[in-house]
C-alpha positions as CSV (number, residue, x, y, z in Angstrom):
1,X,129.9,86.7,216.7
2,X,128.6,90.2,217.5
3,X,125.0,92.1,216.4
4,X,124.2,94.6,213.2
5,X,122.2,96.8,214.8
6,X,119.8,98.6,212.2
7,X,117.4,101.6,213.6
8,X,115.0,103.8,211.9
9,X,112.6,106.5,213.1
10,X,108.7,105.5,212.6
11,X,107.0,109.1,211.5
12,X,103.6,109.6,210.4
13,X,103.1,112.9,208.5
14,X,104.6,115.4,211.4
15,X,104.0,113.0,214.1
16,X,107.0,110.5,215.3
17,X,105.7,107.7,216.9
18,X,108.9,106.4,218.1
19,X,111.9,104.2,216.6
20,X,111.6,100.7,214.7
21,X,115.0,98.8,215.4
22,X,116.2,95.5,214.3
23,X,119.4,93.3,215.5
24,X,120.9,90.9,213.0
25,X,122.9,88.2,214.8
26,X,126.1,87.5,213.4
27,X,126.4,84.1,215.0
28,X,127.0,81.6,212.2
29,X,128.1,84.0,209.4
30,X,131.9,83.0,209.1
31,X,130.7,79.4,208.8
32,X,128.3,80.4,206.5
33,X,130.8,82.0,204.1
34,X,133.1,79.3,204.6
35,X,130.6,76.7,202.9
36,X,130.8,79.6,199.9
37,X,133.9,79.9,199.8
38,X,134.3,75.8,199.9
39,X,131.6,75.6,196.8
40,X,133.3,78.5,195.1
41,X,136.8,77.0,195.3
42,X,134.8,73.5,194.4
43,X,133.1,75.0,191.5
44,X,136.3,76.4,189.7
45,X,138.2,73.2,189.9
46,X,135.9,71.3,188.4
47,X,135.7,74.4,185.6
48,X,139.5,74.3,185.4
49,X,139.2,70.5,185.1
50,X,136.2,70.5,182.7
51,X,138.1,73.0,180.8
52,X,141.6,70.8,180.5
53,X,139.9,67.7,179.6
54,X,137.9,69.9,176.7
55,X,141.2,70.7,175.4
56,X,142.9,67.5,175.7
57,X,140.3,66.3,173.5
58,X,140.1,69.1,171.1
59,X,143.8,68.5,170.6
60,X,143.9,65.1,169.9
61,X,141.1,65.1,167.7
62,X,143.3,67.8,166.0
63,X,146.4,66.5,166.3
64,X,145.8,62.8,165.6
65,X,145.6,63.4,161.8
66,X,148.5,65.4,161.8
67,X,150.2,62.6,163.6
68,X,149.5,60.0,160.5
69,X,150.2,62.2,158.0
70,X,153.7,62.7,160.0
71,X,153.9,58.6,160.2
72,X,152.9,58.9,156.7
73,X,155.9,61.2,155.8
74,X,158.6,59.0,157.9
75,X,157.7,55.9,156.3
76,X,158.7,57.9,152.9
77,X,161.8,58.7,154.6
78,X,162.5,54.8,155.4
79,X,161.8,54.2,151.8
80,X,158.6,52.8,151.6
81,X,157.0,54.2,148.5
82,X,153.3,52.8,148.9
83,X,150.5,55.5,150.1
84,X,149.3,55.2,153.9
85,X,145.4,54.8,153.6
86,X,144.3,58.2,155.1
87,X,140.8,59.6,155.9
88,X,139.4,61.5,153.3
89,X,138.6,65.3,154.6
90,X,138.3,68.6,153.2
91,X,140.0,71.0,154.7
92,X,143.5,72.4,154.8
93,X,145.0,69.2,156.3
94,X,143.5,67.1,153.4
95,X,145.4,69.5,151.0
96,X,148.2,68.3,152.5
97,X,147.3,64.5,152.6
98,X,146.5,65.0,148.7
99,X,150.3,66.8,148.3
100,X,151.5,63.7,150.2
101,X,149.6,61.1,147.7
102,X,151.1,62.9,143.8
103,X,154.4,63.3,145.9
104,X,154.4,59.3,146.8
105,X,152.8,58.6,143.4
106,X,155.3,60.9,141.4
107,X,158.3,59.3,143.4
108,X,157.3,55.6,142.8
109,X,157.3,56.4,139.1
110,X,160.8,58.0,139.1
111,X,161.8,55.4,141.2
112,X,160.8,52.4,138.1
113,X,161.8,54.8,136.0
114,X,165.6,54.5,137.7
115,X,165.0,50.7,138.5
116,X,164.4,50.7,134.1
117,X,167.4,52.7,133.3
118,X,169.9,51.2,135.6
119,X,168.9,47.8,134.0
120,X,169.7,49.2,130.8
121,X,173.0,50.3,131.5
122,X,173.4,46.7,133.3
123,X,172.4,45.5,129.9
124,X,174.5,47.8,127.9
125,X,177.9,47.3,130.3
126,X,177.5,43.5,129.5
127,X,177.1,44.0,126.2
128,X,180.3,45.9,126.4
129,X,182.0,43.3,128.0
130,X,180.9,41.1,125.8
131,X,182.0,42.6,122.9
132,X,185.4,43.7,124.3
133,X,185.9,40.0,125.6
134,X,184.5,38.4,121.9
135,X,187.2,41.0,120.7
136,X,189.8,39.7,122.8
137,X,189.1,36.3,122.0
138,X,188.8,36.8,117.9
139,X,192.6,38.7,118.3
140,X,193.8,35.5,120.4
141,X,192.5,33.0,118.2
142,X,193.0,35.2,114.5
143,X,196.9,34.9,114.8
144,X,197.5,30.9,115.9
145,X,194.6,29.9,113.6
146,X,196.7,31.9,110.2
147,X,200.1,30.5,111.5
148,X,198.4,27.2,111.9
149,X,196.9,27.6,108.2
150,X,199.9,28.9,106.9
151,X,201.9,25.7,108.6
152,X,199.1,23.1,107.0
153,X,199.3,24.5,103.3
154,X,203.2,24.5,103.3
155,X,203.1,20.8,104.6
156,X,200.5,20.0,101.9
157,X,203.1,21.1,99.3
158,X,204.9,18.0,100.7
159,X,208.4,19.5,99.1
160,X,210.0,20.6,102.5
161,X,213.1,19.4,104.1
162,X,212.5,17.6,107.1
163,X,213.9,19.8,109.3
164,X,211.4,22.4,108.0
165,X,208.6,19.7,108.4
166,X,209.5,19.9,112.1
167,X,209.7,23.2,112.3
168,X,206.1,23.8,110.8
169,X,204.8,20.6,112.5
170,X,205.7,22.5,115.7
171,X,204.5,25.8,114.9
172,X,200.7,23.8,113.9
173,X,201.2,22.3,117.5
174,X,201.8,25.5,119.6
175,X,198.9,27.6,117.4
176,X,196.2,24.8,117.9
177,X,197.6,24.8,121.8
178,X,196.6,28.5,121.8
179,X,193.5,28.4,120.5
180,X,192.3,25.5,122.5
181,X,193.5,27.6,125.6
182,X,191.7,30.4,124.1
183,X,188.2,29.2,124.1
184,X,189.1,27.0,127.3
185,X,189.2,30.6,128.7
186,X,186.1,31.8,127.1
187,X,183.8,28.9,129.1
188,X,185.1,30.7,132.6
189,X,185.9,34.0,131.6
190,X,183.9,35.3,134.6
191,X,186.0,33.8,137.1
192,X,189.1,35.1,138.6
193,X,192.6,34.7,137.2
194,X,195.7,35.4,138.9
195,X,197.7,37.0,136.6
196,X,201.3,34.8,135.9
197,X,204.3,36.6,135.4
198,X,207.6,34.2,134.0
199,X,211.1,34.7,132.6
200,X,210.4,34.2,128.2
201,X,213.3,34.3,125.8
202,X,212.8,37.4,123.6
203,X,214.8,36.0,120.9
204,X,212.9,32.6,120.7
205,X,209.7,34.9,120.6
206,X,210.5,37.1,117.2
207,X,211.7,34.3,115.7
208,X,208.1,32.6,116.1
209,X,206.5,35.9,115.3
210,X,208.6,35.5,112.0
211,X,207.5,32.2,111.6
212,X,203.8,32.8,111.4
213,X,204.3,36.0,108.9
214,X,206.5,34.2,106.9
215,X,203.9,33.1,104.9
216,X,202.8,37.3,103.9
């Protein structure tokens, strides 16, 4: 492993006295600084290690709230409009979790607000529908109920000709037949009807139109 050799003169005022000399072995150094090196390299590790787990744990004692209010914020998105119970804190982050409760707040109130008007216009369309179908079913029952009236006070006159009996007789007969199909038509109104199209004598038709204004 090979020697230091360190020498120095040994003088007394002006008088040398001769030479004090030392050897230092080297025998056992490299193993020596090995074992540093080892606890060096050992020690930094476990710094680097110590120092990694630090952060790991600073960030998720950092990130963990950001993380519900994010969960918070997604649950929004699916449509849930109740608040996520969130620590209280006092700091930037509960800024944000106080933005997140007026915005959840301020969107469950338009959203009753919607709920309220769309029933409204539910309410208003069937009173529309109502109206246009009470409409309908005044036009559809007006016109056979004054024929019919009409027929009924010319055959309480009694002074027709039978043939004209018949004739008004008939007319009384198809008008009650409309109205009763009328209302029939009001009890199911909201069902489906197929609409039916067939051949109709246009001739036959005025002349029954004439029949039930004949009275005006």
């Amino acid at each position: 492993g090979g020697v230091i050799d360190v020498a120095t003169p040994l003088n007394v005022s002006s008088k040398r006295f001769g030479t004090l000399r030392f050897g230092y072995s080297l025998d056992g150094l490299a193993d020596h600084l090995g074992q540093r090196k080892r606890k060096a390299l050992a020690l930094t590790v476990s710094a680097a290690a110590a120092m990694i787990l630090l952060v790991t744990l600073a960030a998720g004692v950092m990130v963990r709230p950001i993380r519900r209010l994010v969960d918070a914020l997604d649950s929004v998105r699916l449509g849930k409009l109740e608040p996520v119970s969130l620590p209280e804190r006092h700091d930037e982050l509960g800024d944000l979790q106080n933005s997140y409760r007026m915005m959840i707040d301020r969107l469950a109130k338009e959203k009753t607000g919607r709920e309220r008007t769309q029933d409204l216009l539910a309410r208003t369309e069937k009173m529309a529908t109502v109206g246009t179908l009470a409409a309908g079913i005044a036009h559809e029952v007006n016109s056979p109920l004054t024929g019919a009236m009409h027929s009924v006070r010319a055959l309480e006159a009694g002074d027709l000709p039978p043939a004209k009996q018949d004739r008004y007789l008939q007319v009384l007969s198809e008008s009650l037949e409309r109205i009763r199909r009328a209302v029939s038509q009001l009890f199911d109104y909201s069902s489906v009807h197929v609409t039916n199209i067939t051949d109709c004598d246009l001739s036959r038709l005025v002349a029954k139109t004439l029949e039930f204004l004949e009275y005006r």
